[in-house]
N, C-alpha and C positions, 0 to 999 in steps of 0.2 A: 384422130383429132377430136376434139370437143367438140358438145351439139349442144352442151347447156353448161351453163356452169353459176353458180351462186354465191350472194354473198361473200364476204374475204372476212373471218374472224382471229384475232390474234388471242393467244394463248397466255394467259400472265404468268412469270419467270419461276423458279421451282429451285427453290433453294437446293444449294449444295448439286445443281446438273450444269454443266459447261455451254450448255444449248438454249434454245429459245424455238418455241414454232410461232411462227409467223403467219399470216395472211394466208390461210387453210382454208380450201373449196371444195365443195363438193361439185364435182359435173358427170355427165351423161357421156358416154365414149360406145366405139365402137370397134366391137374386140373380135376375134376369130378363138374358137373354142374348138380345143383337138379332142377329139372324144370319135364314138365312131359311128356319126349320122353325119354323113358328108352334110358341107354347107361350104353356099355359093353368096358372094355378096362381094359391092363394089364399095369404090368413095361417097358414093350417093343413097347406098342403105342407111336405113334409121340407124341411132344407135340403137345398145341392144344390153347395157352396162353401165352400174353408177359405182364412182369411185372417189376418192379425196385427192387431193397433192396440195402441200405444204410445205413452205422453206424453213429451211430448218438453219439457225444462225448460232456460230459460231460464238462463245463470249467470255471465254475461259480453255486454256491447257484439256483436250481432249484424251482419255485413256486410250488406248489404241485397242482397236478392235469392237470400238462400240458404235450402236447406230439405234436409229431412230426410226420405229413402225411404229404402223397406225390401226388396230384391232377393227374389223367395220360386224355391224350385228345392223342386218336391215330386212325391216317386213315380204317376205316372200309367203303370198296368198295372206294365212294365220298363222305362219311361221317367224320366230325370230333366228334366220339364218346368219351363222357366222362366219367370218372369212377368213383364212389361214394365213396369217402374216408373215412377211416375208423378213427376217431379220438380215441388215449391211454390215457383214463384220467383214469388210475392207478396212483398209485405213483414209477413207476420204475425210470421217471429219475427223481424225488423230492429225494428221497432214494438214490440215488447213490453219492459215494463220488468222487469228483472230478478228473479228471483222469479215471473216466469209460466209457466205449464203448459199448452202446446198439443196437443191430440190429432191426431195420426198413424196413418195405416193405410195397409194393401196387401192384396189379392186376388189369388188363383189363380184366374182366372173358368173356370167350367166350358166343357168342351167333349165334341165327340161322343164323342171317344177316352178318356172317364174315365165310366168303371159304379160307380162308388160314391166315396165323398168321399175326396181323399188323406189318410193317417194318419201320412204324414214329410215332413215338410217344412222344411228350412235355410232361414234369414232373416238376412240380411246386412241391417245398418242403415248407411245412406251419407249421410255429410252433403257438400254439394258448393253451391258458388254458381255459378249461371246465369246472368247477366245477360240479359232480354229484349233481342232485335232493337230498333235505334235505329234502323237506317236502312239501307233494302233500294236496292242498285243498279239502276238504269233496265235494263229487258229491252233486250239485245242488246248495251246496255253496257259495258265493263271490269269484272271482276269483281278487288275489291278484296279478295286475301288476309285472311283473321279471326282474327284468335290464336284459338289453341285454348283452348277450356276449361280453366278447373283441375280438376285430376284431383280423383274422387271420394275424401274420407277413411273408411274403416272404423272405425264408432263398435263392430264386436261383432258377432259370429254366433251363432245362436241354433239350436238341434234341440230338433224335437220329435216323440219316438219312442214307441212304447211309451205315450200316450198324457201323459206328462208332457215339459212346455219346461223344456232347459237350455240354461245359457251354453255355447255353443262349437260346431264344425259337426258334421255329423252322420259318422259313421263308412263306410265304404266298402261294409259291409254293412246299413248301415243305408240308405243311399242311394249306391247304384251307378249311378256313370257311364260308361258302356260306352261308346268310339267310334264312328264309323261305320267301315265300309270304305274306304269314300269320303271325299273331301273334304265331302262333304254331300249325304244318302239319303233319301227320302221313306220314313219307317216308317210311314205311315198314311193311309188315302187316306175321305173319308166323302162321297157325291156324292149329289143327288137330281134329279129333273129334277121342275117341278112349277107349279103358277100363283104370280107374284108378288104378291107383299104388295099393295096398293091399286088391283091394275090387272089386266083379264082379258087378258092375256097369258102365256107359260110361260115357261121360263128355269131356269137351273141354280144350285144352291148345294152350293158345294165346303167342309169340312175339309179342314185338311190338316196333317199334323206333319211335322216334318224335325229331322232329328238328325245335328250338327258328329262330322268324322273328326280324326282327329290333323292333318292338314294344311288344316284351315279358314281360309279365310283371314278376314281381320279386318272384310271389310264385303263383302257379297256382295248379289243378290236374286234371286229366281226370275220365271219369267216363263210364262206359263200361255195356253194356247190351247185353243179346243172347237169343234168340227165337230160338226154334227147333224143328223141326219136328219129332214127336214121335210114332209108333205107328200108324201112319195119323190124329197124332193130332198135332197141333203147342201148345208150351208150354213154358215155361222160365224155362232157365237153370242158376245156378247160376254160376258167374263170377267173382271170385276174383284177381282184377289188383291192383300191383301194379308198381307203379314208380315214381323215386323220380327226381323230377322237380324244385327246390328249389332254383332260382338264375342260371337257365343255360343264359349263356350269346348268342348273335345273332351266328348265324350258325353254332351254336355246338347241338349234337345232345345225347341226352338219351334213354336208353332201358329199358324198364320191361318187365314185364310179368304176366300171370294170369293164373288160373288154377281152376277148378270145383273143391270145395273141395270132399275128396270119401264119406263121407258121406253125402251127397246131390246130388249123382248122380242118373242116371236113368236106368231103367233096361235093357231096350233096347236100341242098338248104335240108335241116330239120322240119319237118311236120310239124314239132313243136317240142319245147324246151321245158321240164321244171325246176325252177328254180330253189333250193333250200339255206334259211343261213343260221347262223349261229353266234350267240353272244359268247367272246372266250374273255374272263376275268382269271387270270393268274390258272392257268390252264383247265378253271371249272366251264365247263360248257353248256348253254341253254339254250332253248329253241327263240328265234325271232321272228319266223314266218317262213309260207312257202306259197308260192306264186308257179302259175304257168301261165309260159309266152306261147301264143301263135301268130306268126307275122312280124307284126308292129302293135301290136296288140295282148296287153297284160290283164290278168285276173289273181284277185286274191285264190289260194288254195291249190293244192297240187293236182295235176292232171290227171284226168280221169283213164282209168287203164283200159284197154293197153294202150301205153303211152303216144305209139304214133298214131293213134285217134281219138287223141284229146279232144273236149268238147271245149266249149265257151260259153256255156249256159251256167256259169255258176254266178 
């Protein structure tokens, strides 16, 4: 449920889109976040999450398969983090007859790198049709060229600063986008080593933010490795990241995460873990950092040898 929620601003009509967004808020919610640092919370914990909801109005013959998100990029610490939108290609507003009102939303899901709720946040509303997959080519097959998508349309950007939502985006000092240096920089590293979720084995669960340089290119992924001390043996741990990096533009920044799955863990906790990852552009590969974990506890640069007696003095 809601803990806050602001102002109602409505959206002016966008030629040539069958929709309309209405009376769009921003409020304060409280979410539960699967990742793998247990967490306990009731009806009576703070929120912990700011998000939008919006109705979205019907006002014209809908294409089927089209649907209405809302992009969020909001201040975490010096960060302008963005949020991965969820695109509805049901047919709710294909089916609806003219004159109805369906409710729409978006989340900023919490993560390690945010101490208290964001308070600016731009919300770009995209209306776009998707057509679901008809028919996937046989593995090892020919793969059959797919037109691309039709580009998303901007129904409207929204700020909300200062505690009230207006039409339009938010100002450069309201929400600053810094580049990286880099084509793409690991500004945040959050690692724990510890037992898995349903299974008495150990294993690591990584945060991680990265944040686009002026030379980003348009689709990229990272690729993530861990060594660990086991036992007094060094070993690899497996490491599944992910993050979705698809078109982040210059000094906006994305989050994932990664997690040892539980059945690939190991029986004894690690002594400690180093972590290594790597920028893969069209299969060239660069270095993006490396980090060692001990405990709950992370450091820039890799573990000092031999590895199951890593220090922390770096």
């Amino acid at each position: 449920g809601s803990r806050w929620t602001s102002n109602a601003v409505d959206l002016p009509a966008t030629s040539g889109v069958p929709v309309e967004v209405r009376a769009a808020k921003m409020r304060q919610t409280l979410v539960a976040v699967l990742g793998a640092t247990p967490v306990n919370f009731s009806s009576r914990t703070d929120a912990n999450a700011v998000g939008i909801v919006f109705d979205i109005a019907v006002v014209d013959a809908v294409e089927p398969h089209a649907g209405v998100a809302a992009l969020l990029v909001c201040l975490v610490g010096s960060h302008a983090v963005r949020s991965r939108p969820a695109h509805d290609a049901s047919n709710r507003l294909a089916t609806a007859a003219t004159g109805t009102v369906i409710e729409g939303s978006s989340l900023l899901m919490p993560t390690a790198f945010q101490t208290e709720i964001p308070t600016v946040c731009e919300a770009e509303l995209l209306y776009r049709v998707l057509p679901p997959l008809t028919a996937v080519a046989p593995i090892g097959g020919p793969v059959t060229p797919r037109e691309p998508p039709p580009a998303a349309i901007s129904l409207g950007t929204l700020c909300l600063a200062a505690g009230e939502l207006r039409e339009g985006p938010c100002t450069p000092s309201e929400l600053p986008r810094t580049p990286a240096d880099a084509p793409v920089e690991i500004s945040g590293i959050d690692a724990r080593i510890g037992p898995l979720a349903g299974d008495p084995t150990f294993g690591l669960g990584v945060s991680i933010m990265l944040t686009a340089g002026r030379d980003v290119p348009p689709y990229w992924r990272v690729l993530s490795h861990a060594r660990c001390g086991v036992a007094g043996h060094s070993r690899d741990v497996p490491l599944f990241l992910f993050v979705e990096v698809r078109d982040l533009p210059p000094g906006e920044s994305t989050t994932g995460m990664g997690t040892t799955p539980s059945n690939m863990g190991v029986a004894t906790a690690p002594s400690a873990c180093e972590l290594s990852f790597e920028l893969d552009v069209d299969g060239v590969k660069s270095p993006l950092g490396e980090y060692c974990v001990v405990g709950e506890h992370t450091v820039a640069g890799g573990c000092a040898p031999p590895l199951h007696h890593a220090r922390l003095e770096r």
